[in-house]
PLY file of the C-alpha trace (Angstrom):
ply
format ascii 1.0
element vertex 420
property float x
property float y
property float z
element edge 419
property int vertex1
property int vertex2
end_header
0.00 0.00 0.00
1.30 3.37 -0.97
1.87 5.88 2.53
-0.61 8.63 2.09
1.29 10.15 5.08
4.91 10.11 3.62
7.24 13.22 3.69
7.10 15.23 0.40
10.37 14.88 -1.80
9.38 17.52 -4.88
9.86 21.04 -4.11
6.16 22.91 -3.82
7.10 25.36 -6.92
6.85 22.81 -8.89
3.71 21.58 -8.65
0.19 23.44 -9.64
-0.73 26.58 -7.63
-3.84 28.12 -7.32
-4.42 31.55 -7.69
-7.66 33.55 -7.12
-9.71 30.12 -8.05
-7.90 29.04 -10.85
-5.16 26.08 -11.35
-2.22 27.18 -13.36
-0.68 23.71 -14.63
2.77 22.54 -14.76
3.45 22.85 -18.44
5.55 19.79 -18.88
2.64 17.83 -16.94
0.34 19.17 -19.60
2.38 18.08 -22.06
2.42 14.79 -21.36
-0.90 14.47 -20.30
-1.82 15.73 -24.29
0.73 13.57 -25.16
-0.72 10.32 -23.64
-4.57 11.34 -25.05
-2.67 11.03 -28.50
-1.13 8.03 -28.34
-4.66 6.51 -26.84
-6.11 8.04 -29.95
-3.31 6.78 -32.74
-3.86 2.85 -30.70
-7.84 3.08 -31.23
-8.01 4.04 -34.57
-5.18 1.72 -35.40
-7.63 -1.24 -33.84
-10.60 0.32 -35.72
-8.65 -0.26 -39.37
-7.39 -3.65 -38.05
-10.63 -4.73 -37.53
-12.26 -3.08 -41.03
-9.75 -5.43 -42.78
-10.78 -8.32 -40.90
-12.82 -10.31 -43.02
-15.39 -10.90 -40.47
-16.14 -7.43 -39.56
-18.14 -6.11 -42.36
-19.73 -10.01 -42.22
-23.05 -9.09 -40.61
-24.08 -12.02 -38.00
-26.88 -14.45 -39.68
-29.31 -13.21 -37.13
-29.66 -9.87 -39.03
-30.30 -11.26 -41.98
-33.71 -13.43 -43.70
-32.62 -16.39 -44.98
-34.94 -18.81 -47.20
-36.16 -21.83 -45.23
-35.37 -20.44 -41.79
-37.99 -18.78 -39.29
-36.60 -16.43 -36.89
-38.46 -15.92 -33.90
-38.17 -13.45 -31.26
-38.96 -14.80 -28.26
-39.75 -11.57 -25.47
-39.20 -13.40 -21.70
-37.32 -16.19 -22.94
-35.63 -16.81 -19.98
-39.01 -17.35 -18.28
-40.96 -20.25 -17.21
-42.81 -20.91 -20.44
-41.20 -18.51 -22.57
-38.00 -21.52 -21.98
-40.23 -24.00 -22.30
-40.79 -22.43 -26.04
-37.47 -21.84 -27.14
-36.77 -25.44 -26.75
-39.80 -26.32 -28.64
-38.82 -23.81 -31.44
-35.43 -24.83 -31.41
-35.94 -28.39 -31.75
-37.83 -27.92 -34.88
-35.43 -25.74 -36.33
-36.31 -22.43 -36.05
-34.23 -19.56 -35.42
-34.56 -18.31 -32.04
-33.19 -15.21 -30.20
-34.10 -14.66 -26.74
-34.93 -10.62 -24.92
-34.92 -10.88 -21.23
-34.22 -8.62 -18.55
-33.73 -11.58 -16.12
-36.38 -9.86 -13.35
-38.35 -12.90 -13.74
-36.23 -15.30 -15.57
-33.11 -17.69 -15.02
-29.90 -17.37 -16.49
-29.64 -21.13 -16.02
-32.34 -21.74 -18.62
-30.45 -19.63 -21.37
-27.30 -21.71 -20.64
-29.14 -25.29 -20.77
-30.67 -24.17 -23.91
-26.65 -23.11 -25.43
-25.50 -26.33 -24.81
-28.17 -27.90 -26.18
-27.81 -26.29 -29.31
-24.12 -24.97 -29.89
-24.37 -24.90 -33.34
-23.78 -21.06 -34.91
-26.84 -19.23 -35.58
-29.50 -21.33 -33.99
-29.87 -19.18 -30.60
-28.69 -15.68 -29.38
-30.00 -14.25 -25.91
-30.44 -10.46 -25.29
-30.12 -9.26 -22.08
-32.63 -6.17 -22.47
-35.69 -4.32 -21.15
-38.70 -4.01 -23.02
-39.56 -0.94 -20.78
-36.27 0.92 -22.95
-38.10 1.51 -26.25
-34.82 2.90 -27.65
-33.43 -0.55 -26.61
-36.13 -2.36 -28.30
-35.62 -0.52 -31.66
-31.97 -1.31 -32.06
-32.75 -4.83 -31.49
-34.92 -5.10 -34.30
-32.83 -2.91 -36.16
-30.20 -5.22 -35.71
-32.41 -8.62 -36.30
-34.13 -9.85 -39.33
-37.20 -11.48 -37.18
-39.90 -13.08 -39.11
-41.99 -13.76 -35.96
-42.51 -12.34 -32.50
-44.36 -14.61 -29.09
-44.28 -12.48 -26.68
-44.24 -14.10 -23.60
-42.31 -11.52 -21.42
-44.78 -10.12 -18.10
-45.40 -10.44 -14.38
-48.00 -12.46 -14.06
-49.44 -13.19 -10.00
-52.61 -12.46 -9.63
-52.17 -10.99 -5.81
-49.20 -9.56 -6.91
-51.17 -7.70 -9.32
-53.52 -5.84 -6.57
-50.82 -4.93 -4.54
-48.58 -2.82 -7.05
-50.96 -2.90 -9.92
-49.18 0.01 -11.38
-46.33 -2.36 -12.39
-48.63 -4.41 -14.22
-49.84 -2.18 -16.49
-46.28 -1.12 -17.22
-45.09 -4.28 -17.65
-47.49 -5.87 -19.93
-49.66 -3.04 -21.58
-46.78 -0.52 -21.60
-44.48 -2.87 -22.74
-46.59 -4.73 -25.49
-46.92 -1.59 -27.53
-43.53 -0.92 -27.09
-42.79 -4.29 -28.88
-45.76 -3.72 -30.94
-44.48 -0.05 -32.34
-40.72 -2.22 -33.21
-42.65 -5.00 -34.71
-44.79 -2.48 -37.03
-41.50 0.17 -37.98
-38.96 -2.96 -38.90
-41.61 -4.46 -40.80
-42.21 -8.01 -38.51
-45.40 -9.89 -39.88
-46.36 -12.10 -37.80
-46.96 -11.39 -33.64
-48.12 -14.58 -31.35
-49.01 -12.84 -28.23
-49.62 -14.68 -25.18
-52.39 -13.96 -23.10
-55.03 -15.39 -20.21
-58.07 -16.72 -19.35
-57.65 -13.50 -16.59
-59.38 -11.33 -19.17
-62.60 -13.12 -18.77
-63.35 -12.77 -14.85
-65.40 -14.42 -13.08
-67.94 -15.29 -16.37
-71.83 -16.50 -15.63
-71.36 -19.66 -17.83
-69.20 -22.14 -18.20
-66.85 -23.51 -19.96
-65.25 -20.51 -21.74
-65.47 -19.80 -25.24
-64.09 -17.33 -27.03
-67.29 -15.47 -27.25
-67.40 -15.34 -23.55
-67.75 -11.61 -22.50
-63.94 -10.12 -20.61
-64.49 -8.68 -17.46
-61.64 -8.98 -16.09
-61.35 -8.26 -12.15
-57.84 -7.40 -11.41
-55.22 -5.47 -12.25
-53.26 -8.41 -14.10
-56.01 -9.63 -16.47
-57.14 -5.82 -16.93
-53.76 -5.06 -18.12
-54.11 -8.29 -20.65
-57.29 -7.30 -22.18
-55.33 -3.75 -22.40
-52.55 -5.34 -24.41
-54.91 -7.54 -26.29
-56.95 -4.24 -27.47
-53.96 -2.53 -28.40
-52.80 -5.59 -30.56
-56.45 -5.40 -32.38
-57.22 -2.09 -33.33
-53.83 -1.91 -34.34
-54.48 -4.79 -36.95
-57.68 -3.30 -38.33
-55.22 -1.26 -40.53
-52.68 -3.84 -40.60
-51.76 -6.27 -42.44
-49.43 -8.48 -39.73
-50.54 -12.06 -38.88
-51.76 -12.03 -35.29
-52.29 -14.85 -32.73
-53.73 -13.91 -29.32
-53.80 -17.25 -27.31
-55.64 -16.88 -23.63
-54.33 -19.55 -21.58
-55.51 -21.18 -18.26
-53.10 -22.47 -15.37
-49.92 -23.90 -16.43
-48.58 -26.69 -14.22
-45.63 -29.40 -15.26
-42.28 -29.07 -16.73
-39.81 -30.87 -19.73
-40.49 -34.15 -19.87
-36.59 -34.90 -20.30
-35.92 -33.35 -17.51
-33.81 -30.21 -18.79
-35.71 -27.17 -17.63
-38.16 -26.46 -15.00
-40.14 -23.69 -12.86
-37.42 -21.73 -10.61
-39.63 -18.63 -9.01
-37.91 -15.88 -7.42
-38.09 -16.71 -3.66
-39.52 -13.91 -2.60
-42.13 -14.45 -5.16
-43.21 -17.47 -3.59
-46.34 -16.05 -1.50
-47.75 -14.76 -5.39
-46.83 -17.81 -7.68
-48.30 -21.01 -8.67
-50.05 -23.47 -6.87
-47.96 -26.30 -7.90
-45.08 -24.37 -6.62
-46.25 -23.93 -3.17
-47.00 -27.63 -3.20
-43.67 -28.59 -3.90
-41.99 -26.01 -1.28
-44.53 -27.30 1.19
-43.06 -31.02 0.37
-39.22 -29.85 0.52
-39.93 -28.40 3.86
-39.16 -25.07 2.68
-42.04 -24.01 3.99
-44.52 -25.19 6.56
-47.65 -26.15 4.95
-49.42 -25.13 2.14
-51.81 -22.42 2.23
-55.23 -22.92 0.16
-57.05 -19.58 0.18
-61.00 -19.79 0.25
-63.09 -22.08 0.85
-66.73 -21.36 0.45
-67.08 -20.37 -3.09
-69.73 -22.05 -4.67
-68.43 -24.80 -6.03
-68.46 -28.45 -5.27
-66.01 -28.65 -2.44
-65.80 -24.76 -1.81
-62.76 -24.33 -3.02
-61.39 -22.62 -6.83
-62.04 -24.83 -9.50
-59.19 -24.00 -12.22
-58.21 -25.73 -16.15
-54.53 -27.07 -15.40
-53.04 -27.15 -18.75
-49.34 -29.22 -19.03
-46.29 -26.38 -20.37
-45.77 -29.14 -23.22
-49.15 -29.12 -24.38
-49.10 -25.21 -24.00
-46.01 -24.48 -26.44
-47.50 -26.87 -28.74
-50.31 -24.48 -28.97
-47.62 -21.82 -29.73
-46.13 -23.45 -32.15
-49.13 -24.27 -33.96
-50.74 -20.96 -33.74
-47.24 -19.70 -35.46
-47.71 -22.42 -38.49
-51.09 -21.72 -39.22
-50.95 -17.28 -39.07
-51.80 -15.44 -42.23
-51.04 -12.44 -43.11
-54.07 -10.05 -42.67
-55.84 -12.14 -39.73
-56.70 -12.89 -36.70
-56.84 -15.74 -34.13
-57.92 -15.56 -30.48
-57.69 -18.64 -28.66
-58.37 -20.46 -25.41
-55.80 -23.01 -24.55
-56.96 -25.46 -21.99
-57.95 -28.99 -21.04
-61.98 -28.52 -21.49
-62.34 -29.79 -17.76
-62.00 -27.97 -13.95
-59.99 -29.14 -10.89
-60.41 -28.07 -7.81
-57.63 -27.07 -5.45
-58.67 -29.92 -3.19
-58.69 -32.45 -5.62
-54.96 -30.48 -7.05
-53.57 -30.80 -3.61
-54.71 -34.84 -3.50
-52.75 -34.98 -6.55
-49.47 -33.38 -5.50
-49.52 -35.27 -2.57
-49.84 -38.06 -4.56
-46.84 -36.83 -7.23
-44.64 -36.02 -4.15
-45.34 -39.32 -1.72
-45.46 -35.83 1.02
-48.51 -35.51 3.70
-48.94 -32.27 3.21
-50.27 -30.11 5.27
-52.73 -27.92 4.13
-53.97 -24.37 6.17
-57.36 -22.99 4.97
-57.66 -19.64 4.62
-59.62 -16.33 3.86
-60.31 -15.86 -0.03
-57.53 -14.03 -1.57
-57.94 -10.77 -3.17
-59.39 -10.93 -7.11
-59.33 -14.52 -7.17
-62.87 -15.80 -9.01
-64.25 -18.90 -8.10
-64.36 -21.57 -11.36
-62.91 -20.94 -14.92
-62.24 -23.99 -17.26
-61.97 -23.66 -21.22
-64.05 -24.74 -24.31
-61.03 -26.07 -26.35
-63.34 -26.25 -29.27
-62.22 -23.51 -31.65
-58.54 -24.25 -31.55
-59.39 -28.11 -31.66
-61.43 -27.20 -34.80
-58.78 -24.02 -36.60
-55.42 -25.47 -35.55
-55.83 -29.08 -34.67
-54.53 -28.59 -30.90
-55.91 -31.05 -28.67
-53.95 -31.39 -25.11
-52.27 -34.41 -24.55
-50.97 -34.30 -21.27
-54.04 -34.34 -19.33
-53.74 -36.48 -15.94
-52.70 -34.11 -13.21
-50.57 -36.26 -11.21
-48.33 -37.60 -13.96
-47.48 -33.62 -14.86
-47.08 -33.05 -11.45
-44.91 -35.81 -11.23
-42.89 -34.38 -13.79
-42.36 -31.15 -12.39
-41.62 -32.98 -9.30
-38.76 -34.86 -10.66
-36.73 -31.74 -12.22
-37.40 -30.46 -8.81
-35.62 -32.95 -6.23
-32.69 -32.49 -8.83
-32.51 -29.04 -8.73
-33.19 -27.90 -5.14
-31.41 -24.75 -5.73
-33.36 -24.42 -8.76
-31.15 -23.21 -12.07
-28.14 -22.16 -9.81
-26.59 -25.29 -9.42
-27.37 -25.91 -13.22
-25.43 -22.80 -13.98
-22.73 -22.88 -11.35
-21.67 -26.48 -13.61
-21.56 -24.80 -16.49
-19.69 -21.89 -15.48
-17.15 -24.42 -13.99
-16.71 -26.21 -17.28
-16.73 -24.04 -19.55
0 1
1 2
2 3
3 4
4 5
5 6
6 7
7 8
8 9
9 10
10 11
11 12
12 13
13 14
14 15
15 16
16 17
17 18
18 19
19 20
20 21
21 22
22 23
23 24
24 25
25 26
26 27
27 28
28 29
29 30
30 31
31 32
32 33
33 34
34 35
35 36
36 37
37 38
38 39
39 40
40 41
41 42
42 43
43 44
44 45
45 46
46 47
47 48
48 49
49 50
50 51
51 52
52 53
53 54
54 55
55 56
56 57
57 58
58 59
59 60
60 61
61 62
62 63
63 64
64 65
65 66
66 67
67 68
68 69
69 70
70 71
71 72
72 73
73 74
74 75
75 76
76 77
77 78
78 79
79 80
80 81
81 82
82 83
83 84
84 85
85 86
86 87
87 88
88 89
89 90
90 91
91 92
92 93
93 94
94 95
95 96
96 97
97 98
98 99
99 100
100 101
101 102
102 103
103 104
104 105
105 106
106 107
107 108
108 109
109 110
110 111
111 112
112 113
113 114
114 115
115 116
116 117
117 118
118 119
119 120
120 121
121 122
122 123
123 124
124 125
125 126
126 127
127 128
128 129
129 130
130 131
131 132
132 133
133 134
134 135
135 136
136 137
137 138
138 139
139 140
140 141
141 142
142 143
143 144
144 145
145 146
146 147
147 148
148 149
149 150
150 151
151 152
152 153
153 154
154 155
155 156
156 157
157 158
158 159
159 160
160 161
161 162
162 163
163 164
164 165
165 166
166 167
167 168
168 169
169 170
170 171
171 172
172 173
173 174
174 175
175 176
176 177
177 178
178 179
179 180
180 181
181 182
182 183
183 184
184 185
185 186
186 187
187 188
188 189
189 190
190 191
191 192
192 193
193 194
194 195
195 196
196 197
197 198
198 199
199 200
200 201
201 202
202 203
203 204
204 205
205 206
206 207
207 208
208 209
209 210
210 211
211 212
212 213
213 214
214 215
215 216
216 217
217 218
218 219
219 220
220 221
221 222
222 223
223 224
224 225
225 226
226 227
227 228
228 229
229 230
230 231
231 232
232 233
233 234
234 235
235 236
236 237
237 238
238 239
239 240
240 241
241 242
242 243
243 244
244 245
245 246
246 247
247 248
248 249
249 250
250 251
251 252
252 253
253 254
254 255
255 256
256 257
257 258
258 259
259 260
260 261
261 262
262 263
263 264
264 265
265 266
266 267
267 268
268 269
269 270
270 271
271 272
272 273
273 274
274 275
275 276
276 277
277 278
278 279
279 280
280 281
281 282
282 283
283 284
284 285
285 286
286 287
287 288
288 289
289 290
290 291
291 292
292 293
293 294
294 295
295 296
296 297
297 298
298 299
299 300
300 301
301 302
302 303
303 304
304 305
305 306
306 307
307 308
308 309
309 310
310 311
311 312
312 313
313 314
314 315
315 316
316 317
317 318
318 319
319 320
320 321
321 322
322 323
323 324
324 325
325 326
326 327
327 328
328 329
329 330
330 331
331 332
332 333
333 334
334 335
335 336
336 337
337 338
338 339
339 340
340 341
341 342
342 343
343 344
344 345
345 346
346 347
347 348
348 349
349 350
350 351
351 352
352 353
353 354
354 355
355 356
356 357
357 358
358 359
359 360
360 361
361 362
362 363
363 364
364 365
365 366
366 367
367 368
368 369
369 370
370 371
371 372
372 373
373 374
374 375
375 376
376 377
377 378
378 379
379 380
380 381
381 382
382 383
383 384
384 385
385 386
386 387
387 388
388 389
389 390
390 391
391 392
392 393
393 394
394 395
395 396
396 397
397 398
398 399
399 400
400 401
401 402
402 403
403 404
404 405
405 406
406 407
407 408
408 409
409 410
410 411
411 412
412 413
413 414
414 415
415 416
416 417
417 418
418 419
């Protein structure tokens, strides 16, 4: 360490005096000091020319450019739950994919299970980005040649939602014309956007069709039907493909076993169902917590259309094969048949081989009490039926990837930091 306190060895005339609130330099000082400023400047532009002869610098990266035969498709909150879950579907049947997140929700772990899965150049790129920073957005799709956008990327707990609802209409309205403005200036046709069953409410009949009237009653599926309205009157003088798909609740994970759900933990009091089973049979926390019981419904608890994440980026992936220019899809994506949270709780005990314990509890704020989907329509238009429809095998599922990844994607990643 250098002695702050050591004696001075320079005689004080030569160094920089002030006088009447000025600095009067030490020439020679300021000579060199211009001197070193040069020689940065005579380096950088030497690199610069070095690297315009390089015959890969003027090469632009196959990501910016179309290509005949190959789909590129933008995948907003890749790093996500689902929005992973789709990447691997896309890449596996050879699409193009390049990943935005800005990691708030997501899991670098994902990105890096999906790069070693598929090494090979131009197949996947990930963006770290916010889709709150339009000017961010724009470069990206100045710098892309997308043919497709799903647009998974948004908070999405529906207590969270009440309590800072604010965010949520940042996040997902906010941010869905943001991507919707990008899509429309560099000229992207086709826009999968991926919505809920939220937007509905708490609806008089059931099941849900597509007809079925939104009301939505919180802040989350407001800001939904927001986003969806934006995406619509946009089209009416537009000729982009569009796919809205409004999706129930999504339980399981990769069958093979290579991604998963990972929540924030301090999400854990807002997210899924099937997650708070599974922390309730880790012992991470006590019990689980089933809110409401006297809705009027069979067993007086919230009946709910559990759709597997396999069967749900199948849906994707169809919805992006059949879009045509010009039109428009909407689309429920669900099993056809309600569950209640009793009989989901029977079932994750069952999955987990756990006695759970279960606390009953006051009704939680803008929860409704039954919604389960008409599958009809995209049965009928894209010939999606869901396939994996027992509960307990696709909580079983999930269960696996999560005894092997306690620490969710962190161990995953701490590996493949270490070998690479």
């Amino acid at each position: 360490m250098q002695n702050l306190g050591r004696t001075r060895s320079q005689p004080r005339s030569n160094r920089s005096m002030p006088l009447g609130g000025m600095d009067y330099a030490d020439p020679k000082k300021k000579s060199n000091y211009v001197g070193k400023i040069l020689m940065a400047a005579m380096l950088t532009a030497l690199c610069i020319l070095m690297l315009k002869q390089s015959p890969s610098f003027n090469t632009p990266s196959v990501f910016s450019r179309h290509e005949p035969g190959v789909t590129h498709v933008l995948v907003t909150g890749g790093a996500g739950y689902i929005g992973s879950h789709a990447a691997l579907r896309l890449l596996k049947e050879s699409y193009r994919v390049t990943i935005v997140d800005n990691l708030s929700r997501g899991n670098l772990g994902a990105i890096r299970i999906l790069q070693e899965l598929f090494p090979e150049p131009g197949r996947l790129q990930f963006i770290y980005a916010d889709l709150g920073d339009a000017k961010s957005v724009h470069k990206i799709f100045s710098q892309n040649a997308f043919d497709a956008v799903m647009h998974f990327a948004a908070v999405a707990y529906v207590g969270e939602s009440t309590l800072d609802p604010l965010k949520y209409y940042h996040n997902i309205t906010s941010n869905t014309l943001t991507v919707l403005e990008a899509m429309a200036t560099h000229g992207v046709p086709t826009l999968i956007y991926s919505s809920t069953c939220a937007t509905y409410g708490e609806p008089e009949k059931m099941p849900i069709t597509e007809g079925t009237p939104q009301l939505p009653i919180n802040p989350y599926g407001k800001a939904k039907k927001m986003a969806e309205d934006i995406i619509l009157d946009f089209h009416k003088n537009s000729n982009m493909a569009v796919m809205i798909l409004r999706y129930f609740n999504v339980i399981g994970s990769d069958p093979d076993g290579r991604l998963g759900e990972a929540p924030r933990p301090e999400l854990r009091e807002h997210g899924r169902i099937s997650g708070a089973c599974f922390d309730a049979a880790r012992g991470i926390i006590p019990g689980l917590k089933v809110r409401g019981t006297d809705y009027k419904t069979p067993d007086g608890t919230c009946i709910r259309d559990y759709i597997d994440v396999t069967d749900l980026v199948d849906a994707h992936v169809k919805a992006l094969e059949k879009a045509r220019p010009g039109k428009v899809g909407i689309y429920n994506v669900g099993t056809g048949r309600g569950r209640s949270v009793k009989e989901f709780v029977e079932a994750c005990k069952a999955a987990t081989g756990v006695p759970i314990k279960v606390d009953f509890l006051p009704r939680r704020p803008g929860d409704y009490a039954e919604v389960y989907s008409d599958p009809t329509k995209i049965r009928n238009e894209l010939n999606w039926t869901a396939k994996y429809t027992d509960l307990q095998e696709s909580l079983q599922v999930a269960w696996r990837w999560q005894k092997s990844h306690l620490n969710g994607y962190v161990s995953s990643l701490a590996t493949s930091l270490a070998t690479s």
